[in-house]
C-alpha positions as CSV (number, residue, x, y, z in Angstrom):
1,X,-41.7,28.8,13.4
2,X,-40.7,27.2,16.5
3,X,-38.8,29.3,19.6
4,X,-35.1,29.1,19.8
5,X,-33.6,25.9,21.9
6,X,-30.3,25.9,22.3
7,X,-29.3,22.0,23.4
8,X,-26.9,21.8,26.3
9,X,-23.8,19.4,26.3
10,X,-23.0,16.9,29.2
11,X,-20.1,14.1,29.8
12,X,-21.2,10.9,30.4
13,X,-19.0,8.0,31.4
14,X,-19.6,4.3,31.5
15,X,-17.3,2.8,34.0
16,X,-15.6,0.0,33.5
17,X,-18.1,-2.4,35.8
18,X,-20.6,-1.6,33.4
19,X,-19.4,-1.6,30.2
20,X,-20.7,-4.8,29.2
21,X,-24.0,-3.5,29.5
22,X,-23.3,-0.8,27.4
23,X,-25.2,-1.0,24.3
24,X,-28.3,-1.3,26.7
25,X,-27.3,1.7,28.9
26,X,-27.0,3.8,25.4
27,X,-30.4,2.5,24.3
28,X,-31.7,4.3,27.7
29,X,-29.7,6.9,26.9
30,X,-31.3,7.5,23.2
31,X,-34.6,6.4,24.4
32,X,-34.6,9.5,27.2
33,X,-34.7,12.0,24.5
34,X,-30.6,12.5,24.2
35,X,-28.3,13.0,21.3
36,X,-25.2,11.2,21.5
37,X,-22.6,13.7,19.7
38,X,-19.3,12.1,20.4
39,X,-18.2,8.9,21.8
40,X,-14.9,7.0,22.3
41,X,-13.9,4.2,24.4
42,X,-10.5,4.7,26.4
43,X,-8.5,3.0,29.0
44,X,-7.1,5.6,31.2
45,X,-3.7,5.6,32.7
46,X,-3.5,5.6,37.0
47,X,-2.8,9.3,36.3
48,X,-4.8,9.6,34.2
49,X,-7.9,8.9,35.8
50,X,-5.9,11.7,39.2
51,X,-6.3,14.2,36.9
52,X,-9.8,13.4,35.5
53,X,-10.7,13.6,39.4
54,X,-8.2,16.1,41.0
55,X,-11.3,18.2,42.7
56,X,-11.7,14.5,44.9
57,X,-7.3,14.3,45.6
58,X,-7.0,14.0,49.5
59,X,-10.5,12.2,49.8
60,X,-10.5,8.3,51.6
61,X,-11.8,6.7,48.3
62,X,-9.4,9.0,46.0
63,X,-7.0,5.8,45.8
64,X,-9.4,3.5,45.1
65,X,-11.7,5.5,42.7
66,X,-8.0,5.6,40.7
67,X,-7.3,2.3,40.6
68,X,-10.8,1.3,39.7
69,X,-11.1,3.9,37.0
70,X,-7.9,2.7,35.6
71,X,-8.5,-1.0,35.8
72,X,-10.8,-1.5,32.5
73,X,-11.8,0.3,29.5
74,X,-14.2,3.0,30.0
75,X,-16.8,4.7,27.4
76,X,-17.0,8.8,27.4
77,X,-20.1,9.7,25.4
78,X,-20.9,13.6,25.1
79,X,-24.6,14.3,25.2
80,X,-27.0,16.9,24.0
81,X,-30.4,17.7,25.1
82,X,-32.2,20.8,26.7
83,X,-31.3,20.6,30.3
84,X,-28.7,17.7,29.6
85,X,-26.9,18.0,32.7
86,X,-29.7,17.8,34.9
87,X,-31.7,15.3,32.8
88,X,-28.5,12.7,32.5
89,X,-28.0,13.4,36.3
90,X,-31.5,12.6,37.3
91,X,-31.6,9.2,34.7
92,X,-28.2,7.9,36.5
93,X,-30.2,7.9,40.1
94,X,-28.0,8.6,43.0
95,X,-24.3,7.4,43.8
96,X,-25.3,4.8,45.9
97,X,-27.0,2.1,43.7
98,X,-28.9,0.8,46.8
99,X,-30.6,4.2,47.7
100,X,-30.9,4.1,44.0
101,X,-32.5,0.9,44.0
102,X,-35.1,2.0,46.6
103,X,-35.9,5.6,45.7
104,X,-35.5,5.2,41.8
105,X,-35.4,2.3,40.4
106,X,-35.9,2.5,36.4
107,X,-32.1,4.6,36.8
108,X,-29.5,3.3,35.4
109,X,-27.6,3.1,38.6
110,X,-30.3,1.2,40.3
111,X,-30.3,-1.3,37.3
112,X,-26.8,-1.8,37.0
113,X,-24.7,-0.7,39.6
114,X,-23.0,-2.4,42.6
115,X,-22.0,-0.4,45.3
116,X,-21.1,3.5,45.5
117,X,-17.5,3.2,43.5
118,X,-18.8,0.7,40.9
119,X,-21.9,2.5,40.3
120,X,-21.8,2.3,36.4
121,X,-21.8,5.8,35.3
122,X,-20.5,9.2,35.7
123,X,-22.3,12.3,34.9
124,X,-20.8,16.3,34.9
125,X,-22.6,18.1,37.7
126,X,-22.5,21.6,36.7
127,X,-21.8,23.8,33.1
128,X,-18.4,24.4,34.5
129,X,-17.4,20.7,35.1
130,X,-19.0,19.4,31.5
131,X,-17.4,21.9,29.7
132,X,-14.0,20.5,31.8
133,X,-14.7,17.0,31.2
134,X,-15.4,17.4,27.8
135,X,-12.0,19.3,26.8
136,X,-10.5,16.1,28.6
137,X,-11.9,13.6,26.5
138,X,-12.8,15.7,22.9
139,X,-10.1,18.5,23.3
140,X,-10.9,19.6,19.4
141,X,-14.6,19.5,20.5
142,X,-16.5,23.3,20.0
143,X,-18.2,23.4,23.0
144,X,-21.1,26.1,22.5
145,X,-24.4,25.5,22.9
146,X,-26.4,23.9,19.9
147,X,-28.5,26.0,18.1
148,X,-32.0,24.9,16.9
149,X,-35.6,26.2,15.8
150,X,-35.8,30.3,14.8
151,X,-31.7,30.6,14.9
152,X,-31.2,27.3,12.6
153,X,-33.5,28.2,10.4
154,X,-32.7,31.6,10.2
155,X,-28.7,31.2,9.4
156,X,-30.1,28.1,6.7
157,X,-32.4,30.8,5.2
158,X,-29.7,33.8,5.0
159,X,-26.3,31.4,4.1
160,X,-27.6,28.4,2.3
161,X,-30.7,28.7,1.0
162,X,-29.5,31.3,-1.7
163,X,-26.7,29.2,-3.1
164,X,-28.6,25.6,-2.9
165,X,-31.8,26.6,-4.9
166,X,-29.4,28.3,-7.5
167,X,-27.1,25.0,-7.8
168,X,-30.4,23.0,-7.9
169,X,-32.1,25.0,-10.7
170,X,-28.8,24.4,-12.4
171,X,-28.3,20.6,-11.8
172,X,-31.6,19.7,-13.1
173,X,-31.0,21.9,-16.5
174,X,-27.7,20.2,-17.0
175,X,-28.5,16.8,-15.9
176,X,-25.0,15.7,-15.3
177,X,-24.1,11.8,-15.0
178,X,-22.4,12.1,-11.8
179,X,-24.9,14.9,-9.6
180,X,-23.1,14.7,-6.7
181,X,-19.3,15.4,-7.5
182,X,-21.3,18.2,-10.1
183,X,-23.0,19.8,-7.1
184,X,-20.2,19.4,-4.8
185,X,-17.6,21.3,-7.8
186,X,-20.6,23.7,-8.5
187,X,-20.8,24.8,-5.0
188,X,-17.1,25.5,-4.2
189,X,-17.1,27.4,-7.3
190,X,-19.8,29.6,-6.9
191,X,-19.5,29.6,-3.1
192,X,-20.3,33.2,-2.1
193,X,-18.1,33.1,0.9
194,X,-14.8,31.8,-0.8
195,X,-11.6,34.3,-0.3
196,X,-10.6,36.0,-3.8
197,X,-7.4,35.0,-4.1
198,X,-5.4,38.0,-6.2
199,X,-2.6,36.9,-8.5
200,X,1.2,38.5,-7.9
């Protein structure tokens, strides 16, 4: 079996400069080795996009970062990946697209930004923030890590395996015409998990 990975969650945003280059910036995205778990396209209110950025209120560009962030549609994509928030931070580039431009130039900042407030994308910089961003965007979202290799497998061996070969065995000996509403019935009736529900 393979060792446990659990796959960390980020926030990414594609600004509103940029999101006419967004079905290429989410074929990077895919192509880096990311999950895309959630996605919406939004176009935030003025205070909206103040309390999306409240740790920046009082800064120069806090003003302009507002009305800029406000003055389009924008895409919030959650992410998955081992080391997702250092990963998605490192394949933006840095906040200036030009430094991005010189130092790293296959990022997506470098390829699609314009200067250091249009600069195409946001990322979450720390667990703290993506778990803050994410409630912001996907407030219904669970936010725990997702499991995968030795813990998968084992809750799929110990809660579904059981009840699946048994509903299989018995599909294929009654050979129904519709197997998929019969499977779906058979499993809510034998599910081994379901309350007992005691007459008055």
């Amino acid at each position: 079996m393979s060792g446990n990975v659990e796959l960390e969650k980020t926030l990414a945003i594609i600004k509103p400069d940029a999101v006419q280059d967004a079905d290429e910036i989410k074929r990077i995205i895919k192509a880096s080795g990311f999950s895309v778990i959630a996605e919406r396209q939004i176009h935030l209110s003025t205070e909206q996009a103040g309390d999306f950025y409240a740790e920046h209120y009082g800064k120069m560009f806090f003003t302009n970062l507002m009305s800029f962030m406000s003055g389009g549609p924008i895409i919030a994509i959650v992410l998955a990946k081992k080391n997702a928030i250092e990963d998605w931070r490192k394949l933006m580039g840095p906040t200036n697209p030009m430094d991005a431009r010189e130092r790293f130039p296959d990022s997506i900042r470098a390829l699609f930004g314009k200067d250091q407030t249009q600069n195409s994308v946001h990322g979450s910089d720390s667990v703290a923030s993506a778990s803050r961003e994410i409630r912001f965007f996907f407030p219904q979202m669970i936010l725990e890590p997702i499991p995968t290799g030795q813990t998968t497998e084992r809750y799929i061996e110990q809660h579904i395996t059981p009840t699946l070969n048994e509903a299989l065995c018995m599909l294929c000996k009654e050979k129904p015409g519709d197997p998929v509403s019969w499977l779906a019935e058979y499993l809510d009736m034998n599910n081994p998990n379901k309350p007992c529900v005691t007459q008055p």
